[in-house]
Every structure is written in C-alpha cells, then in structure tokens.
VEXMIKE-394514 format. One line per field, with one value per residue (C-alpha): residue in one letter; residue number from 1; x, y, z; chain. Coordinates in Angstrom, 3 decimals. Example, Ala and Ser with C-alpha at 12.3 -4.5 7.8 and 13.67 -1.06 7.14 Angstrom:
BEGIN
rest <- [a,s]
nr <- [1,2]
u <- [12.300,13.670]
v <- [-4.500,-1.060]
w <- [7.800,7.140]
kette <- [A,A]
// end
This chain:
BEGIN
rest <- [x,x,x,x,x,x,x,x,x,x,x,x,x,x,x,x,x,x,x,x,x,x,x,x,x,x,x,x,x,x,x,x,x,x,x,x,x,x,x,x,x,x,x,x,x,x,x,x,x,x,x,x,x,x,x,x,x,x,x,x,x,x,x,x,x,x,x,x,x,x,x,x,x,x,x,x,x,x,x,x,x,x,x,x,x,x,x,x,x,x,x,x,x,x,x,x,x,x,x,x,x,x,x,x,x,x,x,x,x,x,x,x,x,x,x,x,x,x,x,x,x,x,x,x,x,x,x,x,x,x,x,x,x,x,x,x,x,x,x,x,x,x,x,x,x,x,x,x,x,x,x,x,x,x,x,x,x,x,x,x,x,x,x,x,x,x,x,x,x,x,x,x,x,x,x,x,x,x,x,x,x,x,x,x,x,x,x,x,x,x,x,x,x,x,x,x,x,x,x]
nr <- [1,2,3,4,5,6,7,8,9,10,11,12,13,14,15,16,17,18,19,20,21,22,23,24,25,26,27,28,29,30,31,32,33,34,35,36,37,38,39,40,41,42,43,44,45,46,47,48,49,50,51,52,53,54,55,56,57,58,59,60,61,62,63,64,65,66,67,68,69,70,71,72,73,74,75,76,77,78,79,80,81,82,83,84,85,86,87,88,89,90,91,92,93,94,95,96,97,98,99,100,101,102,103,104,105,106,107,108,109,110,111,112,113,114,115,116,117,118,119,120,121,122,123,124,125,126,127,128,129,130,131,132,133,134,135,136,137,138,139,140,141,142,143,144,145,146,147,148,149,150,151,152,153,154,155,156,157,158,159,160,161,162,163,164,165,166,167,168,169,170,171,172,173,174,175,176,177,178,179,180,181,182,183,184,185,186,187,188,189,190,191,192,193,194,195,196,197,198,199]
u <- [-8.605,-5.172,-4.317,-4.336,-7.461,-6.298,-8.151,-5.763,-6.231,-7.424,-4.714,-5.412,-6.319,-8.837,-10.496,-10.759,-12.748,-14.894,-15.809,-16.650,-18.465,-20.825,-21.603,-22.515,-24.966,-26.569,-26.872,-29.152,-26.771,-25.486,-26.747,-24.268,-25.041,-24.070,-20.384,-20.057,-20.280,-18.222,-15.673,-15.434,-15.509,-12.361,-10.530,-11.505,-9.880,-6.468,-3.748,-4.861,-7.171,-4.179,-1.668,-4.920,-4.153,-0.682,-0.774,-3.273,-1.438,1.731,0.078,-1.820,0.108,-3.356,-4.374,-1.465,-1.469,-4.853,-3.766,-0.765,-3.012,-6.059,-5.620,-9.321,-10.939,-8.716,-9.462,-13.021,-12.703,-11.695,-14.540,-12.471,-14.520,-12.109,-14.759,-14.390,-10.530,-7.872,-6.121,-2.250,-0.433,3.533,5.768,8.829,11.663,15.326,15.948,13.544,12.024,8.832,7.857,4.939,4.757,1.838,3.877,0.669,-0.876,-1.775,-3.771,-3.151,-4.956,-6.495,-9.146,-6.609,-4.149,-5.849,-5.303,-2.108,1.117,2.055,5.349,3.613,1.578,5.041,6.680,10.080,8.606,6.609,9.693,12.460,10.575,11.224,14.848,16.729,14.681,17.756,18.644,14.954,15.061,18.109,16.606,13.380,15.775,15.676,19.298,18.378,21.084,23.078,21.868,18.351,16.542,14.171,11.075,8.935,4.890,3.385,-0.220,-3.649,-6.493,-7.995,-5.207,-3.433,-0.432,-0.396,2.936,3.351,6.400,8.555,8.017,10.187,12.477,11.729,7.746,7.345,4.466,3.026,-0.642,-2.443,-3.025,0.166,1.725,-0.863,0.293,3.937,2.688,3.035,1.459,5.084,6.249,2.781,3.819,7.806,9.512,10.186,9.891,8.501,10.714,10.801,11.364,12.545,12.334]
v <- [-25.282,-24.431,-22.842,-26.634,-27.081,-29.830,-28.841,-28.492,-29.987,-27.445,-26.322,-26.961,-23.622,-23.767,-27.421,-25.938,-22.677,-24.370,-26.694,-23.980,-22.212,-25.422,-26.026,-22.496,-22.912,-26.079,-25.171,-22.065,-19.914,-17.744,-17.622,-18.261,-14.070,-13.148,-15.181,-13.660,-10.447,-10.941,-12.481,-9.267,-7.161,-8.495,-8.565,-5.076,-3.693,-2.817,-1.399,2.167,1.308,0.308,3.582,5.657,4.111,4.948,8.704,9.139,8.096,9.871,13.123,12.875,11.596,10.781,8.772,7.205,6.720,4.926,2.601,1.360,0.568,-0.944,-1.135,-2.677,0.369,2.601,1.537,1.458,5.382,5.888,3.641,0.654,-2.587,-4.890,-8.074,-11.051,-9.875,-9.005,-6.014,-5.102,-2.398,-2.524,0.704,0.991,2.671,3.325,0.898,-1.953,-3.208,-5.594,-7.880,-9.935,-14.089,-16.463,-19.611,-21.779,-20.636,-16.997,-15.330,-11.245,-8.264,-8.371,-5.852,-2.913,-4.441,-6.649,-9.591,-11.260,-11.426,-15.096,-14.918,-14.506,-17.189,-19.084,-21.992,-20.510,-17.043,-18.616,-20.743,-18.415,-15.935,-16.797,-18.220,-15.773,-12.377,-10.184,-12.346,-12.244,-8.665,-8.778,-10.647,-7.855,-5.084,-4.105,-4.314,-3.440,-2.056,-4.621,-2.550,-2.631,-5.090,-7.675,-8.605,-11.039,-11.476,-14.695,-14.623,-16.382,-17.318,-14.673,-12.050,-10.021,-7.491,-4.415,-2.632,1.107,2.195,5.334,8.353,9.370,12.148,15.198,14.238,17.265,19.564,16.489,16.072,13.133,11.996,12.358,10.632,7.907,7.791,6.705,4.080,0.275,-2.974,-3.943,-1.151,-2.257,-6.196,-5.113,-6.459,-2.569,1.425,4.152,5.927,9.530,10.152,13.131,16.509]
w <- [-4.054,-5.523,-8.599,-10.240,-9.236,-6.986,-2.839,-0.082,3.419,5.788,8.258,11.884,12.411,9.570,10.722,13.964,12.255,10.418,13.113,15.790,13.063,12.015,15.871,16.751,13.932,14.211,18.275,17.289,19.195,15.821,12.239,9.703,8.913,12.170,12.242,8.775,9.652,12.894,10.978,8.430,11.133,12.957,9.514,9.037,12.236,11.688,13.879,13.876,16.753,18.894,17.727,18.570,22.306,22.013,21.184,23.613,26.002,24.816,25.293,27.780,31.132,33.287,30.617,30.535,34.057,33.651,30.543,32.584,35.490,33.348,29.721,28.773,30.668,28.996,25.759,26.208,27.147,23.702,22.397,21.697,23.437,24.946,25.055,27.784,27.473,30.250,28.657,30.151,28.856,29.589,28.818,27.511,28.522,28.103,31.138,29.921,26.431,26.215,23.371,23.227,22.479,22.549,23.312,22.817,19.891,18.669,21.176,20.244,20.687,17.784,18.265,18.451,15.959,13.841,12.299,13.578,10.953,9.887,11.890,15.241,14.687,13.718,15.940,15.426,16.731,19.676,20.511,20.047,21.399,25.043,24.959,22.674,22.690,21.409,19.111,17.839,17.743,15.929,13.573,13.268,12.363,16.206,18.256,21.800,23.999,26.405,29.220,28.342,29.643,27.244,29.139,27.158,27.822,27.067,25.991,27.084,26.384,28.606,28.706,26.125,26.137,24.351,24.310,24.480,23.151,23.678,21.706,19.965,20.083,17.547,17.973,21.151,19.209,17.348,16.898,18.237,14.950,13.756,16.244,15.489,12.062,13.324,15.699,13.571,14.942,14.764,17.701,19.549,19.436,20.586,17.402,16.278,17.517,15.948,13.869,12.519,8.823,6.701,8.190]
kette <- [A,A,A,A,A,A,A,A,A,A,A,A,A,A,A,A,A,A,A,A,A,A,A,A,A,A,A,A,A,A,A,A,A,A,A,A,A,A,A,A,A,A,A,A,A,A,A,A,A,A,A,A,A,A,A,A,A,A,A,A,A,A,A,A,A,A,A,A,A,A,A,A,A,A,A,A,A,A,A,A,A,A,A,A,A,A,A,A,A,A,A,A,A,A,A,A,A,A,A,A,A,A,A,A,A,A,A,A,A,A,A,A,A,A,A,A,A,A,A,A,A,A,A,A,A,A,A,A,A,A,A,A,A,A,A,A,A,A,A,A,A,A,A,A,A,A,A,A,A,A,A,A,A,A,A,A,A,A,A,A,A,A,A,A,A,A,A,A,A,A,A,A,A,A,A,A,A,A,A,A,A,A,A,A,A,A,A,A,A,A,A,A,A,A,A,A,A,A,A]
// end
C-alpha cells in the first residue's frame, strides 16, 4: 500500500518471493517462522563480513594465498558459511581491475556483503556493465588508468565473485580491524577502492 492508500502491484522480484515463500510452506518443508527468521537474518548481514575477508587477507599473505585459490573455504576459516555457493576471489592490482555484474538478474554475495544496492540489481548496470566497464566506472566516481586492465565477472546462480582490492598506501602498521573499517561493499563489488582519510 502507498502513502494514498491505493496497493501497488508487486514487482517481479516480489511475486516471485512471495510465491517461493507460500510453496515452501504449504509443502511442509519450512514454517512461515523459519523463512522469517532467515529472511531477517540475510538483511541483517552487512558488508563487514566481507571487509573482515579483505583485511585478513591483506595481512596475512598465506591466507591470502588460500582465498585466491578457494574463497568459500577461506571464508568459512573465519566462520563465515558460504552455503550451496561457489565462492571466487579475484585480486586487484596495478596491472588489472575486476568488477562484478550479474547480467541475468542479481545473484551477489550476499552473505559477506549484504543486501545488494538497487543499481546492481539495475538493467542499465547489468547491461552496461559488460560493454562499457570504464565508462561505468567513470560514472561510480572511479577513472581507472588506460593501462589497467577492466576484467568484468558475470554472476550465477551457483557462483559468486568477491573482489579483493589493493590496500592502500599509508595503511603498513594498520590493525586488522582498522583496515576492515576502510573496506566498503562498493571496493568489494569493483565500482570503488578504499581510500584513506585525514591524517
């Protein structure tokens, strides 16, 4: 219902929510308790699961090593369950950038970052996405270097990209934590970095 007290249409993605819901209910196979509380606790994950990922792995280089090789076990060392997912960490560096798309709908690791921002799920996003990357970026805030190369990841079903960016420069005796506290879902997803502010 709207603020006129007039009731909207579901979305797509809202008909197709509320059907799965109904089914897995009258099937027996969940309670409506149990999606409940599955649905508040995905909305109550936020990035800071993902950043804790990143620091790790920026200061610790075996871990590292072992997030760029398998990203769900990785995770799951820091007790972060990657469930029925395909995890892939990519790094960036000063010769390549990464960015992630779901070109089909909004797949996204949302267990280390959360719900997924309105312009991901976005046509223009999904479709621009994979044609004009820079110009994307551009777009973000972000201008990446003509000699840097833009590699895009596309999303499924059953696998999901997380991106590890660079640290930054300035960040050498930084805490774990601290570092966390500089690593946005935006820098994890490719459409920013982490910056350092102040002094």
């Amino acid at each position: 219902m709207n603020d006129q007290g007039a009731y909207k249409p579901f979305t797509y993605y809202q008909l197709m929510e509320t059907s799965l819901r109904e089914l897995l209910v009258e099937k027996g196979i969940l309670s409506d308790e149990q999606v409940n509380a599955e649905v508040a606790a995905m909305r109550a994950r936020q990035p800071e699961r993902g950043a804790r990922v990143v620091a790790r792995a920026w200061t610790e280089a075996a871990y590292k090593k072992r997030l760029l090789a398998n990203a769900t076990a990785a995770c799951e060392e820091l007790g972060l369950e990657i469930p029925g997912l395909h995890l892939v960490a990519v790094e960036n560096t000063p010769q390549v950038h990464n960015a992630i798309v779901c070109t089909l709908c909004s797949c996204y690791p949302r267990v280390l970052l959360g719900i997924p921002p309105d312009w991901y799920k976005s046509r223009n996003y999904r479709s621009r996405m994979v044609r004009e990357p820079r110009a994307v970026l551009a777009e973000f805030g972000l201008r990446i270097p003509d000699g840097t190369q833009i590699r895009v990841h596309d999303s499924t079903a059953d696998m999901r990209y997380l991106v590890l960016p660079m640290r930054p420069k300035g960040t050498e005796d930084w805490d774990e934590a601290r570092l966390a506290g500089i690593v946005t879902r935006d820098a994890m997803i490719g459409v920013a970095v982490p910056t350092v502010t102040g002094g």
